[in-house]
C-alpha positions in Angstrom: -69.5 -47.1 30.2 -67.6 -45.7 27.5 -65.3 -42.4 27.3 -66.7 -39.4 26.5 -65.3 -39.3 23.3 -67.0 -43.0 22.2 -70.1 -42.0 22.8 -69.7 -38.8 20.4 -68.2 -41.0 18.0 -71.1 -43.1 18.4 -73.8 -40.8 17.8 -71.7 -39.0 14.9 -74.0 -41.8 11.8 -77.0 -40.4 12.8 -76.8 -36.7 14.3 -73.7 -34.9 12.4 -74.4 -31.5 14.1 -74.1 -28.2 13.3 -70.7 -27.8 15.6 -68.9 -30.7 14.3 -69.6 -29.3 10.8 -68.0 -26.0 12.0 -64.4 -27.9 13.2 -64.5 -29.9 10.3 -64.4 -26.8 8.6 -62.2 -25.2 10.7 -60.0 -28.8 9.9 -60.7 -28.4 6.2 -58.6 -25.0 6.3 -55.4 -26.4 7.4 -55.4 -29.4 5.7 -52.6 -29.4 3.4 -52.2 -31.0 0.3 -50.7 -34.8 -0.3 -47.5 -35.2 -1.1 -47.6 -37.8 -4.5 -50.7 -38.6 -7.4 -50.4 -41.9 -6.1 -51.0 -41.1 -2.1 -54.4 -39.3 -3.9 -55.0 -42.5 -5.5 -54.6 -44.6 -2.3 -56.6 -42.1 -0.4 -59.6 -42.5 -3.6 -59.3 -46.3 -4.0 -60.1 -46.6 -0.1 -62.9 -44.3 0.2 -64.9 -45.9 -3.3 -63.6 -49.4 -1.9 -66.0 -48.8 1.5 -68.6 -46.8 -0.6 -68.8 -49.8 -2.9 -69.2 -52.1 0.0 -71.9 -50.4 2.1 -70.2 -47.6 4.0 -72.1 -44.1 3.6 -70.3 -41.2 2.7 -71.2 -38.1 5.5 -69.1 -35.7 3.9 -66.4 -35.3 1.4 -65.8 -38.0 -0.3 -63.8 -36.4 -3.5 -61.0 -34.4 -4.3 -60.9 -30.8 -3.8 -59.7 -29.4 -7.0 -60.2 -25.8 -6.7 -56.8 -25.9 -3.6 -55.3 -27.8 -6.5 -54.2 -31.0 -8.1 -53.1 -32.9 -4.8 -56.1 -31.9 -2.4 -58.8 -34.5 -1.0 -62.0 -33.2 0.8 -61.7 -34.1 4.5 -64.2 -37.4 4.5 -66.4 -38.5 7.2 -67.2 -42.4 6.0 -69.7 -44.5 8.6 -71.2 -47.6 8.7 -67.9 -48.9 8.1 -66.4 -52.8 8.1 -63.1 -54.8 8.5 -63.8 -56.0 5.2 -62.9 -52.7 3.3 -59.2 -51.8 2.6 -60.0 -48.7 4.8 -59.8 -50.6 7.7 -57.1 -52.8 6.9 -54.5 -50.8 4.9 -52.9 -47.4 6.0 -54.5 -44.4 4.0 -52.5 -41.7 5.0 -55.7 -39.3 3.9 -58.1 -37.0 5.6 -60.3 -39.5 6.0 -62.4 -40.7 9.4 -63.7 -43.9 8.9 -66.6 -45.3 11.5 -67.5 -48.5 12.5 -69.9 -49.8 15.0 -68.7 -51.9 17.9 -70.6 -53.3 21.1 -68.3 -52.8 23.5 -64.5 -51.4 24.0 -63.4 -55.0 23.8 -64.4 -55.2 20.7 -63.0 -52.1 19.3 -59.5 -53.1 21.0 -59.4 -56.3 19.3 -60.9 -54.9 16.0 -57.4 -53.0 15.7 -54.8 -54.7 13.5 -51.9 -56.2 15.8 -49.2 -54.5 13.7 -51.2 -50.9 15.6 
């Protein structure tokens, strides 16, 4: 049996309620801007790198120029694989990427060794 918070995480591709909207929200308001162009770059290459390869963009997905030059909408990405730079480099972005696994085993190994 997973934790609590696996199973939410597991039903998040398919049923993005109304509630989880509303802290997202509540997220989006504190999120602060990133520090360098080139951290907004990173953040932008990453999230059209998993887009390009399959992974669906929930919400977000772009930067949020009206807060200003530096801002990225928090990003919900799912159906999400090892094989996108996502996965395997550091973002450093408000993005949540998701990926399917079959059991916690699975996920613990998914994780690169240098986590």
């Amino acid at each position: 049996m997973f934790p609590q918070g696996v199973r939410i995480v597991g039903n998040l591709p398919y049923n993005i309620s109304t509630p989880l909207l509303f802290h997202l929200l509540r997220y989006a308001a504190r999120v602060r801007d990133l520090h360098f162009m080139l951290q907004l770059e990173v953040v932008e290459r990453h999230v059209e790198d998993a887009r390009a390869k399959g992974a669906v963009i929930r919400c977000g997905g772009r930067r949020a120029t009206e807060l200003g030059e530096l801002f990225y909408q928090p990003t919900v990405l799912t159906d999400v694989t090892h094989e996108m730079a996502i996965m395997r480099e550091e973002t450093f972005g408000p993005v949540l990427p998701i990926a399917r696994v079959a059991s916690e085993d699975e996920a613990v190994r998914s994780f690169p060794a240098a986590v």
